[in-house]
mmCIF file of the N, C-alpha and C atoms, coordinates in Angstrom:
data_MODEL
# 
_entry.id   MODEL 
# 
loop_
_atom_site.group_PDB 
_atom_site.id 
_atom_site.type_symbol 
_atom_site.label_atom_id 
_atom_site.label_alt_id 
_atom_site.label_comp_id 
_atom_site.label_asym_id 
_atom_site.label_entity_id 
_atom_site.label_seq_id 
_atom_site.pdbx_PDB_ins_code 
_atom_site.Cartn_x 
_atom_site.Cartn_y 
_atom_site.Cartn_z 
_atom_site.occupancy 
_atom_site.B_iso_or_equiv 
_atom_site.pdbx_formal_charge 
_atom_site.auth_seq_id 
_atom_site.auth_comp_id 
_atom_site.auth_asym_id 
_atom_site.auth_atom_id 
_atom_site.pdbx_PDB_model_num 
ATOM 1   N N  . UNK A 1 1  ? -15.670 -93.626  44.342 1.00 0.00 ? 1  UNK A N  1 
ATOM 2   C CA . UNK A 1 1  ? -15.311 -93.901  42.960 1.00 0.00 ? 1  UNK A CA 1 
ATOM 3   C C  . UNK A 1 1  ? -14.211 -94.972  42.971 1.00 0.00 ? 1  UNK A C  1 
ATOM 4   N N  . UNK A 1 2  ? -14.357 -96.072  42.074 1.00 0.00 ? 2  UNK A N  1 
ATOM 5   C CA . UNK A 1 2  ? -13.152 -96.969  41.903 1.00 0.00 ? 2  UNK A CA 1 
ATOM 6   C C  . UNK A 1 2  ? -12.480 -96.914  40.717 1.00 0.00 ? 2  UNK A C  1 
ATOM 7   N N  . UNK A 1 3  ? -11.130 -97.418  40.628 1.00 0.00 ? 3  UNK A N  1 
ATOM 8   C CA . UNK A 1 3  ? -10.391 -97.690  39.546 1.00 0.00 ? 3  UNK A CA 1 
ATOM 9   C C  . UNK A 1 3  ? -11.219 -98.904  38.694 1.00 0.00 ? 3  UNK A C  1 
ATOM 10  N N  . UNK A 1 4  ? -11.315 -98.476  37.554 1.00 0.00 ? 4  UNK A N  1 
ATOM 11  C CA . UNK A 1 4  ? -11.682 -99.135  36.089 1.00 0.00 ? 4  UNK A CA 1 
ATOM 12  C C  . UNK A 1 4  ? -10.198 -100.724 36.221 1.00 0.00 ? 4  UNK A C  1 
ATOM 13  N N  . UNK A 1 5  ? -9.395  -99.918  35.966 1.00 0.00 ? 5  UNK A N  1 
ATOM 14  C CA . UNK A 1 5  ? -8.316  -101.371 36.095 1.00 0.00 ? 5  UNK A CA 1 
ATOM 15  C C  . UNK A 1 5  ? -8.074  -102.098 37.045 1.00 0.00 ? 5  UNK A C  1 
ATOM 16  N N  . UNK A 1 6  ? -8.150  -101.390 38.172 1.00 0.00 ? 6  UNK A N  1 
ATOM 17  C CA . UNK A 1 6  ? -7.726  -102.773 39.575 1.00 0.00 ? 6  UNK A CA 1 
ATOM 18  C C  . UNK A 1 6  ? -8.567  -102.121 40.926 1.00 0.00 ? 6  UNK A C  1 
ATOM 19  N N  . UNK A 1 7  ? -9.750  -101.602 40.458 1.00 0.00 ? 7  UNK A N  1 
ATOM 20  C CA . UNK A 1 7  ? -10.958 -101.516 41.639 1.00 0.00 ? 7  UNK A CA 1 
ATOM 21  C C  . UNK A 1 7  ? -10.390 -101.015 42.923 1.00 0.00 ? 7  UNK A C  1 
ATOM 22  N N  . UNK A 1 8  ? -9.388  -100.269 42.584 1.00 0.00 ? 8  UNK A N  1 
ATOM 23  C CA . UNK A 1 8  ? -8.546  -99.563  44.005 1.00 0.00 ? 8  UNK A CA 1 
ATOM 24  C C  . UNK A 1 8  ? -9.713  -98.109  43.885 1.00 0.00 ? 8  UNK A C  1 
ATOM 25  N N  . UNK A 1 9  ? -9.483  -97.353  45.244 1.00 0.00 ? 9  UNK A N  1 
ATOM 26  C CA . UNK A 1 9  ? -10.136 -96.271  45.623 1.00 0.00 ? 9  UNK A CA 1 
ATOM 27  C C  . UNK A 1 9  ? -9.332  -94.828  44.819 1.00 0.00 ? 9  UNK A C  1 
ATOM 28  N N  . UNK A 1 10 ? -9.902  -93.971  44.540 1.00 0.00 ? 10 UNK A N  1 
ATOM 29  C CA . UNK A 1 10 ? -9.852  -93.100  43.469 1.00 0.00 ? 10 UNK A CA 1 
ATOM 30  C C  . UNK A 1 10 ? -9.842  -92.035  44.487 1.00 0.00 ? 10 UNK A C  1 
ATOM 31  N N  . UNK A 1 11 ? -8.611  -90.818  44.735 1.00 0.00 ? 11 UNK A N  1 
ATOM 32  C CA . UNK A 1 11 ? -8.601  -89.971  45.284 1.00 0.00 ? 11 UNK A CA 1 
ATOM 33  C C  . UNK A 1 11 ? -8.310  -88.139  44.497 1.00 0.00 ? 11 UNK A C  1 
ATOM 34  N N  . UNK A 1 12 ? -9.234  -87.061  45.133 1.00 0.00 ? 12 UNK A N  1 
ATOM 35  C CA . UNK A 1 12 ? -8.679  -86.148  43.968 1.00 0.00 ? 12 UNK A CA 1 
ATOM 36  C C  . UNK A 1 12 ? -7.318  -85.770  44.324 1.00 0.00 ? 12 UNK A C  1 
ATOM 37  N N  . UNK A 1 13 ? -6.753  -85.731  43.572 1.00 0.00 ? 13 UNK A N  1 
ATOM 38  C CA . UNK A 1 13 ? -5.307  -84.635  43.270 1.00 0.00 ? 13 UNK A CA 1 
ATOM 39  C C  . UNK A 1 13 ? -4.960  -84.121  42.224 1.00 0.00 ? 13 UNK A C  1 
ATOM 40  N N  . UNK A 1 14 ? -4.012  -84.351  41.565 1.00 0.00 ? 14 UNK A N  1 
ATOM 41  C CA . UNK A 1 14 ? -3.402  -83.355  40.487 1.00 0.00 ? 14 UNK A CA 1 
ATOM 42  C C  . UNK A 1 14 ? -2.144  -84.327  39.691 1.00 0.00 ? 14 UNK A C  1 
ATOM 43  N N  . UNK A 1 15 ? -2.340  -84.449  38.541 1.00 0.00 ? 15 UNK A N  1 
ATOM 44  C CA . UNK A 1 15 ? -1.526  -85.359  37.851 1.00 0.00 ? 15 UNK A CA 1 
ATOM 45  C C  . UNK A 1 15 ? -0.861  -84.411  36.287 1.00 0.00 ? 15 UNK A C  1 
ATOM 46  N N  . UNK A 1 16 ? 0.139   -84.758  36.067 1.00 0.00 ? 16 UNK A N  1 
ATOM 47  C CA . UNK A 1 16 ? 0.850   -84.213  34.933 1.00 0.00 ? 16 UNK A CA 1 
ATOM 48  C C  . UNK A 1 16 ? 0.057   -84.316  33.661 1.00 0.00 ? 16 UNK A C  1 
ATOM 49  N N  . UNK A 1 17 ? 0.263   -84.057  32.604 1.00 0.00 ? 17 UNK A N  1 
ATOM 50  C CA . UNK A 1 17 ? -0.369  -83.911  31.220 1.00 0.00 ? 17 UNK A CA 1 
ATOM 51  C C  . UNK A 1 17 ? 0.072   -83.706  30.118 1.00 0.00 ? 17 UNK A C  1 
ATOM 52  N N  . UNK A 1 18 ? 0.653   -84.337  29.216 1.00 0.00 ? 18 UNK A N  1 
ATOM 53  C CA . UNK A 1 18 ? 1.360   -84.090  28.220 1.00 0.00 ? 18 UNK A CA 1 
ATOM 54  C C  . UNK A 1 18 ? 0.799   -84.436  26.709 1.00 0.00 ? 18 UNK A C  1 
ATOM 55  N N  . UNK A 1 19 ? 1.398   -83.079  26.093 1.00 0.00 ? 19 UNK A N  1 
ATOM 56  C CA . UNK A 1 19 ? 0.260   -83.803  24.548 1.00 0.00 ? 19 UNK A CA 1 
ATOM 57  C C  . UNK A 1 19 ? 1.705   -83.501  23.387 1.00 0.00 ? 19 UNK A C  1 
ATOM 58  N N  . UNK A 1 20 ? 1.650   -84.453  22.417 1.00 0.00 ? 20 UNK A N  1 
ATOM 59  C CA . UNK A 1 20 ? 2.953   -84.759  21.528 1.00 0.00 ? 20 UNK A CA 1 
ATOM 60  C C  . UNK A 1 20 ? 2.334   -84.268  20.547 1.00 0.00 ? 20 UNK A C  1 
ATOM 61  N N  . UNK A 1 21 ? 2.714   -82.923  19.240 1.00 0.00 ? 21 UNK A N  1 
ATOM 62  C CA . UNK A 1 21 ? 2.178   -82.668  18.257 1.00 0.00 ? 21 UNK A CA 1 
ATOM 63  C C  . UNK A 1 21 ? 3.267   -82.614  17.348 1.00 0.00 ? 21 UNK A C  1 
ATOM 64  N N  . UNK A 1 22 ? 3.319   -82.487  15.748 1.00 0.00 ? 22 UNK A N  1 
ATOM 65  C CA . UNK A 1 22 ? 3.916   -82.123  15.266 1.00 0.00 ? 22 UNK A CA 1 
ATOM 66  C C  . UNK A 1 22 ? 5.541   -81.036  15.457 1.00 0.00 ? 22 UNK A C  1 
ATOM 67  N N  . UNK A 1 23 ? 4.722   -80.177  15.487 1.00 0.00 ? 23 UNK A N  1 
ATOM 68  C CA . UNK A 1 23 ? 5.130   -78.964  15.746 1.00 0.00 ? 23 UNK A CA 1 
ATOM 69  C C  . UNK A 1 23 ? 5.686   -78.390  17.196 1.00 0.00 ? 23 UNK A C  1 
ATOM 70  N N  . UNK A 1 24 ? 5.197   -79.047  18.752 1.00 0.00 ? 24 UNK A N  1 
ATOM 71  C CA . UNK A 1 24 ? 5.303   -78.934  19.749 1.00 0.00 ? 24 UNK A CA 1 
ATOM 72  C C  . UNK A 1 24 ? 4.660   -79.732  20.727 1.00 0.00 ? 24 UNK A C  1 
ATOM 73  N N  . UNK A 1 25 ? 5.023   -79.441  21.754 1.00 0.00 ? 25 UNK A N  1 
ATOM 74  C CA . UNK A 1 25 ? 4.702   -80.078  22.725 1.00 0.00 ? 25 UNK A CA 1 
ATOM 75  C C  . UNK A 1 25 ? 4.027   -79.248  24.265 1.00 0.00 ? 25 UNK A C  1 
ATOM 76  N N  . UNK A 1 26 ? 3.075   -80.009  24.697 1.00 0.00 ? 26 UNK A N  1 
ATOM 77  C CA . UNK A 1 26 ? 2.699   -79.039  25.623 1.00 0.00 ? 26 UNK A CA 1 
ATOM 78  C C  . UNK A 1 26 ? 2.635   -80.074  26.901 1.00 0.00 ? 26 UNK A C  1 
ATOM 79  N N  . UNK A 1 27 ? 3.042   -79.604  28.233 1.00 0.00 ? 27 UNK A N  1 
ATOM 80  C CA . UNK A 1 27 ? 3.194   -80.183  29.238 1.00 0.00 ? 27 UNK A CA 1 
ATOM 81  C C  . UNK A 1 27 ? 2.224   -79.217  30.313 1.00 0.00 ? 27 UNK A C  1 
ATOM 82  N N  . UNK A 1 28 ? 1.671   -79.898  31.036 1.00 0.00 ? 28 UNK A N  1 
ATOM 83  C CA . UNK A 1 28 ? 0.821   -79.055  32.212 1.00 0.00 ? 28 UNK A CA 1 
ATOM 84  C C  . UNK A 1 28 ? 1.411   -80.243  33.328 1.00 0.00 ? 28 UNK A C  1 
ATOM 85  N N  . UNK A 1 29 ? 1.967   -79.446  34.670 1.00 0.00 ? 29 UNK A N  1 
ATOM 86  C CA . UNK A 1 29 ? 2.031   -80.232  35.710 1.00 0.00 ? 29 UNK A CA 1 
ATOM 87  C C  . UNK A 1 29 ? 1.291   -80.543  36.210 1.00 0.00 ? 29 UNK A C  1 
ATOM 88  N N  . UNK A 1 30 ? -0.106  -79.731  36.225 1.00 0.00 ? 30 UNK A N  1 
ATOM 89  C CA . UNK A 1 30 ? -0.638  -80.354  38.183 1.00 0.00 ? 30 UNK A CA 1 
ATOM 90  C C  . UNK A 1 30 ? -1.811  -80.198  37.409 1.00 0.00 ? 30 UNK A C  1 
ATOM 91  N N  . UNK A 1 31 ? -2.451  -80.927  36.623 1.00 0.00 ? 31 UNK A N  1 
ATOM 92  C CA . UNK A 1 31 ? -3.749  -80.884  36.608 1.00 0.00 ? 31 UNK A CA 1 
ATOM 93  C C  . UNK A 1 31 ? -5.010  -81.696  37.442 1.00 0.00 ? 31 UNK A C  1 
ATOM 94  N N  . UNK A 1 32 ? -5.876  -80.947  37.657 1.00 0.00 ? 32 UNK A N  1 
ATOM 95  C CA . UNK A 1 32 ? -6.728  -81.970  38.565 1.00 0.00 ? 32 UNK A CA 1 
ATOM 96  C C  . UNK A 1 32 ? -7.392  -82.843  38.471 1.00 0.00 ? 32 UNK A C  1 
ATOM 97  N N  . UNK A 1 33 ? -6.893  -84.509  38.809 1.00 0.00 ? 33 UNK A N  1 
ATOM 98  C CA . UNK A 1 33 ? -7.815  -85.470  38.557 1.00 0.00 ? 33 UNK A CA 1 
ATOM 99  C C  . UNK A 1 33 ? -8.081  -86.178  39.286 1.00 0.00 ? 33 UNK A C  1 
ATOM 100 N N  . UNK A 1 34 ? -8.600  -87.039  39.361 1.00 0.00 ? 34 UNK A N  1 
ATOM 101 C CA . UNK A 1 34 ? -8.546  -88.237  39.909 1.00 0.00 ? 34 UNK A CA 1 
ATOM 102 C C  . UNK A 1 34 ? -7.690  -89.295  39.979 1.00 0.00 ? 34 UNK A C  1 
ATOM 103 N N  . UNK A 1 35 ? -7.106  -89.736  40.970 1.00 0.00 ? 35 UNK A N  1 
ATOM 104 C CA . UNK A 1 35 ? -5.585  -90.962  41.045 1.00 0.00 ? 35 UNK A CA 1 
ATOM 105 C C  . UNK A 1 35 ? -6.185  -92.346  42.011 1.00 0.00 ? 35 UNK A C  1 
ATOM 106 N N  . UNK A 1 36 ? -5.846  -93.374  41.536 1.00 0.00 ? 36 UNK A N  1 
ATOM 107 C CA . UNK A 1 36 ? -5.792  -94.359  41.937 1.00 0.00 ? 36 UNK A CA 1 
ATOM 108 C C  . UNK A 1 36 ? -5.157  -94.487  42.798 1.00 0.00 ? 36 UNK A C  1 
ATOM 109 N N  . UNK A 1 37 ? -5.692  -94.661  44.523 1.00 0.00 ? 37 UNK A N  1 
ATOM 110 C CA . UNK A 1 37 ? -4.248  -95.266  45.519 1.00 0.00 ? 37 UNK A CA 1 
ATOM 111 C C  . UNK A 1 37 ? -3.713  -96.531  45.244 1.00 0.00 ? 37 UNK A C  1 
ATOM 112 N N  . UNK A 1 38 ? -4.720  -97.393  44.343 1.00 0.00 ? 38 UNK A N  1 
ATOM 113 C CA . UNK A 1 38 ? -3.959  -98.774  44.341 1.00 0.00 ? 38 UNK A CA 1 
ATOM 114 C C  . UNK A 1 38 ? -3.035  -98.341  43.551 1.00 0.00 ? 38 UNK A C  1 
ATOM 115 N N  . UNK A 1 39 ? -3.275  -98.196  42.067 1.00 0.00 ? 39 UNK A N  1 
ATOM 116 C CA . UNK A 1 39 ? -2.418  -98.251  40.771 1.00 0.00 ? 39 UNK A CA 1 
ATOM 117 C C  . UNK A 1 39 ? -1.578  -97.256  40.330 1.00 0.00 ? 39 UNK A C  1 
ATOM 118 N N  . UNK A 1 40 ? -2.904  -96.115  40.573 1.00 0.00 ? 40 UNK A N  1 
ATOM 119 C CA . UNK A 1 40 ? -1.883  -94.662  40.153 1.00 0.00 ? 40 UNK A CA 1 
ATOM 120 C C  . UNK A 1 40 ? -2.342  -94.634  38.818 1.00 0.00 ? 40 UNK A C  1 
ATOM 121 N N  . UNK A 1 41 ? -3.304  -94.974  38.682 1.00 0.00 ? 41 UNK A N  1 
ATOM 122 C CA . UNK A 1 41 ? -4.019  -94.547  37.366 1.00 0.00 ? 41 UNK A CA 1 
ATOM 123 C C  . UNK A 1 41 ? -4.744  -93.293  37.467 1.00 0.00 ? 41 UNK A C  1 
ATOM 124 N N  . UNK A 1 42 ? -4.538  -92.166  36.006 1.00 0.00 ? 42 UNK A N  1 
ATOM 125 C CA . UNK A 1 42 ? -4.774  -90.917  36.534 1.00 0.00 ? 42 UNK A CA 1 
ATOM 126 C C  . UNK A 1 42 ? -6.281  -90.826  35.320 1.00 0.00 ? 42 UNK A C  1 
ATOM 127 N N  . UNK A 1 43 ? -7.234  -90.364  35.942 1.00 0.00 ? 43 UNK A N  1 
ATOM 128 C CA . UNK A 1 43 ? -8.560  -89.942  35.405 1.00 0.00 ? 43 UNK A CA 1 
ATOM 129 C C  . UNK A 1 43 ? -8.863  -88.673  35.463 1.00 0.00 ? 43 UNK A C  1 
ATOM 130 N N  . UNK A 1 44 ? -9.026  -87.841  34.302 1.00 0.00 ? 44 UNK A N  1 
ATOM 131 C CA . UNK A 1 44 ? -8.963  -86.222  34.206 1.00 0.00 ? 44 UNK A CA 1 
ATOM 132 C C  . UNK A 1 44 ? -10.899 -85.728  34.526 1.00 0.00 ? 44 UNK A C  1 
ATOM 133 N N  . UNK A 1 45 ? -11.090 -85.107  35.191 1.00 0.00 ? 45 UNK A N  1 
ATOM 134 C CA . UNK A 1 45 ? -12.048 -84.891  34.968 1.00 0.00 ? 45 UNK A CA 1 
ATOM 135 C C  . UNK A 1 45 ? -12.767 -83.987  33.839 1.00 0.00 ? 45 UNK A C  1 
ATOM 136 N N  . UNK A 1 46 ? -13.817 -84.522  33.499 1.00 0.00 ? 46 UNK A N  1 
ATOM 137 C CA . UNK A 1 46 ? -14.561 -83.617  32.186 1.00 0.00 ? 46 UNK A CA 1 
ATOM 138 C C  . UNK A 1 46 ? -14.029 -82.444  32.098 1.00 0.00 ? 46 UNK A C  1 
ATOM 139 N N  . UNK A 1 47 ? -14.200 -81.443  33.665 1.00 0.00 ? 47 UNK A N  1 
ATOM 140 C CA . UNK A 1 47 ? -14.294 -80.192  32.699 1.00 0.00 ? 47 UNK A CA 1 
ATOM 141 C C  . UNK A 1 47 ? -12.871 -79.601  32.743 1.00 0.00 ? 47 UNK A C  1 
ATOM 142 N N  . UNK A 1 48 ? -11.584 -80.508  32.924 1.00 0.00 ? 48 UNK A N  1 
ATOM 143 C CA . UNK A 1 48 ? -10.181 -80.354  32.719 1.00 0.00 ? 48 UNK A CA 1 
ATOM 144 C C  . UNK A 1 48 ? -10.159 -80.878  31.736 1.00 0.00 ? 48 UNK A C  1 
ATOM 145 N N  . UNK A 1 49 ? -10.818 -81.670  31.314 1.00 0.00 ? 49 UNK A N  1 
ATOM 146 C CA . UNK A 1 49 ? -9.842  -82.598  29.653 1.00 0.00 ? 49 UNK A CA 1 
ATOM 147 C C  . UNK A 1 49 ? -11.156 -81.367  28.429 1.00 0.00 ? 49 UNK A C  1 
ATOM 148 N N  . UNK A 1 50 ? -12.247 -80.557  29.174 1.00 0.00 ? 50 UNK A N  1 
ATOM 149 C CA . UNK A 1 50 ? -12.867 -79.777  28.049 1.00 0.00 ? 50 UNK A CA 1 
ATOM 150 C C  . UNK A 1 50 ? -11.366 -78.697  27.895 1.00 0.00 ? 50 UNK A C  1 
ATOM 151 N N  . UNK A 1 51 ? -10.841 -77.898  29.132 1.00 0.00 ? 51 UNK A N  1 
ATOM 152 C CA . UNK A 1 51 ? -10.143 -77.286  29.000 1.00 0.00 ? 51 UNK A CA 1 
ATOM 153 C C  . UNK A 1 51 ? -8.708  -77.275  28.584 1.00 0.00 ? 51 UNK A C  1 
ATOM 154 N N  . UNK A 1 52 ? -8.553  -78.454  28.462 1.00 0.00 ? 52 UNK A N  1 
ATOM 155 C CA . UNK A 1 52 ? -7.023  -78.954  27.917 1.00 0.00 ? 52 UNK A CA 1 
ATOM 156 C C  . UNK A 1 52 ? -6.880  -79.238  25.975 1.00 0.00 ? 52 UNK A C  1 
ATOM 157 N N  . UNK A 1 53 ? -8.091  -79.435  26.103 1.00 0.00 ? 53 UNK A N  1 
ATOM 158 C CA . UNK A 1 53 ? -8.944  -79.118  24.384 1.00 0.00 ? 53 UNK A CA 1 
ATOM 159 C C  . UNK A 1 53 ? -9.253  -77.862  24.062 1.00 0.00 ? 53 UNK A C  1 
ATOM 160 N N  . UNK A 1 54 ? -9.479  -77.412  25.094 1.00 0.00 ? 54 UNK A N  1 
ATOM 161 C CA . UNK A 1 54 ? -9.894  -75.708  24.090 1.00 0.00 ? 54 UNK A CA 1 
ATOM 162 C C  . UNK A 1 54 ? -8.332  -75.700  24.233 1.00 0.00 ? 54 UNK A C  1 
ATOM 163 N N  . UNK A 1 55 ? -7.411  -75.102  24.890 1.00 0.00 ? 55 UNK A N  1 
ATOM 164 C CA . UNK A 1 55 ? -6.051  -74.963  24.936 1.00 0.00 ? 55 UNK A CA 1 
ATOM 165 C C  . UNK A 1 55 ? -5.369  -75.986  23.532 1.00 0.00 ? 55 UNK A C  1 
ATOM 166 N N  . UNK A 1 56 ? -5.321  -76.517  23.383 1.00 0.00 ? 56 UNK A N  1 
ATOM 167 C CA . UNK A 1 56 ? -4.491  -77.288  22.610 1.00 0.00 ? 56 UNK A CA 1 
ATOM 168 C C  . UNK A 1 56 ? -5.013  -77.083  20.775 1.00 0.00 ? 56 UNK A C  1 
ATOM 169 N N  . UNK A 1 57 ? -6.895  -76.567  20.865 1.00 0.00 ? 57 UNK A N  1 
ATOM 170 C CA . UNK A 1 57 ? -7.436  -76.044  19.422 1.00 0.00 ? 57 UNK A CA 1 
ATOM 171 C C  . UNK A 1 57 ? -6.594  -75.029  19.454 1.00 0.00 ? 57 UNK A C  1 
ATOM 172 N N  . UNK A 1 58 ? -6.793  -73.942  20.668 1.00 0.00 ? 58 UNK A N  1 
ATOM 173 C CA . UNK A 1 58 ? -5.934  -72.712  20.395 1.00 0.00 ? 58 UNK A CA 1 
ATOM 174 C C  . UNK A 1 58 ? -4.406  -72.568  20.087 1.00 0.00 ? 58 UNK A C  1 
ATOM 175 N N  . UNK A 1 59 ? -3.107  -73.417  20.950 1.00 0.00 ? 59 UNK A N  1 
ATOM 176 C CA . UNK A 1 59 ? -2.310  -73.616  20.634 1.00 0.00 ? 59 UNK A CA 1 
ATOM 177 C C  . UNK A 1 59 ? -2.150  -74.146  18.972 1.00 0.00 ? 59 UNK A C  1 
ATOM 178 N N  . UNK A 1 60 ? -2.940  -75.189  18.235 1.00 0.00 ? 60 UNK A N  1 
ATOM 179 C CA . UNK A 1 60 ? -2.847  -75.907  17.080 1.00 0.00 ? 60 UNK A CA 1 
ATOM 180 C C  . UNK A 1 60 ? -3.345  -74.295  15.897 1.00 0.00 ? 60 UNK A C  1 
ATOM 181 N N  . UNK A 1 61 ? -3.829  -73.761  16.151 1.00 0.00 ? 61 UNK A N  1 
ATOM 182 C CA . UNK A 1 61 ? -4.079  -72.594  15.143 1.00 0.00 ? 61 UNK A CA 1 
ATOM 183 C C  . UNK A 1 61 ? -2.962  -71.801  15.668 1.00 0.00 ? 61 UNK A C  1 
ATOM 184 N N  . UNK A 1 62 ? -2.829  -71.807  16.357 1.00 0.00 ? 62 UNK A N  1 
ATOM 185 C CA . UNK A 1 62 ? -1.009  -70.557  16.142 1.00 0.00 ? 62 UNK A CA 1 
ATOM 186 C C  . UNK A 1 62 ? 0.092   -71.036  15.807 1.00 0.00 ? 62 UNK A C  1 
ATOM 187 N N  . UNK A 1 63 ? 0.002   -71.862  15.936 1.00 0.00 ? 63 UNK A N  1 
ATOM 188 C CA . UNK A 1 63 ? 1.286   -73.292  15.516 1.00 0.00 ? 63 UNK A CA 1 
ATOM 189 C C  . UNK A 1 63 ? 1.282   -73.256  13.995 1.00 0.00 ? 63 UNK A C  1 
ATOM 190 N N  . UNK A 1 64 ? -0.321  -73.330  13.241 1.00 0.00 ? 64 UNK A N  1 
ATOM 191 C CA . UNK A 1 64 ? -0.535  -72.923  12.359 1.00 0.00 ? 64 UNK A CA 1 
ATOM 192 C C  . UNK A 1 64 ? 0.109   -71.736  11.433 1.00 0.00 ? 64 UNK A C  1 
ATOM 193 N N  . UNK A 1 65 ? -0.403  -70.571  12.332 1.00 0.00 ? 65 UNK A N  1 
ATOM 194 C CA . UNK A 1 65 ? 0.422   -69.612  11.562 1.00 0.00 ? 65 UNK A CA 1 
ATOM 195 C C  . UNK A 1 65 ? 1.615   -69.334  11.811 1.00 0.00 ? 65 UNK A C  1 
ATOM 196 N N  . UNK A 1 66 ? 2.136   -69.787  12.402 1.00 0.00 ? 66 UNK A N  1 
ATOM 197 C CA . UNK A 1 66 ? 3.470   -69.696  12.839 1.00 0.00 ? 66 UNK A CA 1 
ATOM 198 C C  . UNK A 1 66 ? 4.382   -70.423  11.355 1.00 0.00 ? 66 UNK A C  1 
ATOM 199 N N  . UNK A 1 67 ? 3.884   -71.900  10.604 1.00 0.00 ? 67 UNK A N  1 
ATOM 200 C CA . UNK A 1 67 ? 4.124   -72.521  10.103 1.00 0.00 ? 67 UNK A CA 1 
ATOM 201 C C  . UNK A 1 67 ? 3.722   -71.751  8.849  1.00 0.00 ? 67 UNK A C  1 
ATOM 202 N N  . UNK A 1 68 ? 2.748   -71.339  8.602  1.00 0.00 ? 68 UNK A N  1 
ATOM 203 C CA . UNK A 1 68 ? 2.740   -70.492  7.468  1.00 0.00 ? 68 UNK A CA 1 
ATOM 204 C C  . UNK A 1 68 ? 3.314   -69.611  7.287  1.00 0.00 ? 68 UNK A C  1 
ATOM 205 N N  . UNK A 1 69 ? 3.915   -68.646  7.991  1.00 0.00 ? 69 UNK A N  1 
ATOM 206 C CA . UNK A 1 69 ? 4.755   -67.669  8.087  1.00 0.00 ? 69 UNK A CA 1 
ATOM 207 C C  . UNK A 1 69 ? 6.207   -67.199  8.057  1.00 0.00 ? 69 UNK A C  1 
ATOM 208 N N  . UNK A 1 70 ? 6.507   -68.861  7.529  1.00 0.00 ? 70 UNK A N  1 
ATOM 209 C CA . UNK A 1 70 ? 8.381   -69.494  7.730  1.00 0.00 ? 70 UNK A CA 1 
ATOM 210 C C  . UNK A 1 70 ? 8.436   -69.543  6.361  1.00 0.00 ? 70 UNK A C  1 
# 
């Protein structure tokens, strides 16, 4: 697999993750993706970025009621 930006070789590991909402913020350290040795460009694989979406619908509806409930 190559890097999309600078055609360097693509190795698996585990890269950080951060999502900015309203209401909060959610950080995951080590998720598993794919990293660029040239660049260090990080590529999530499908079925981590499906699961970082179900997590973040679920987080966004409690956040929800949390906000209704103030």
């Amino acid at each position: 697999m190559k890097c999309i930006l600078c055609k360097g070789s693509m190795k698996k590991g585990k890269a950080p993750f951060q999502v900015e909402r309203d209401a909060y913020t959610v950080t995951l350290q080590a998720v598993p993706a794919w990293i660029c040795s040239q660049c260090g460009e990080v590529y999530f694989d499908e079925k981590a970025v499906e699961a970082i979406q179900d997590m973040i619908r679920t987080v966004d509806g409690e956040a929800e009621k949390v906000a209704l409930s103030a």
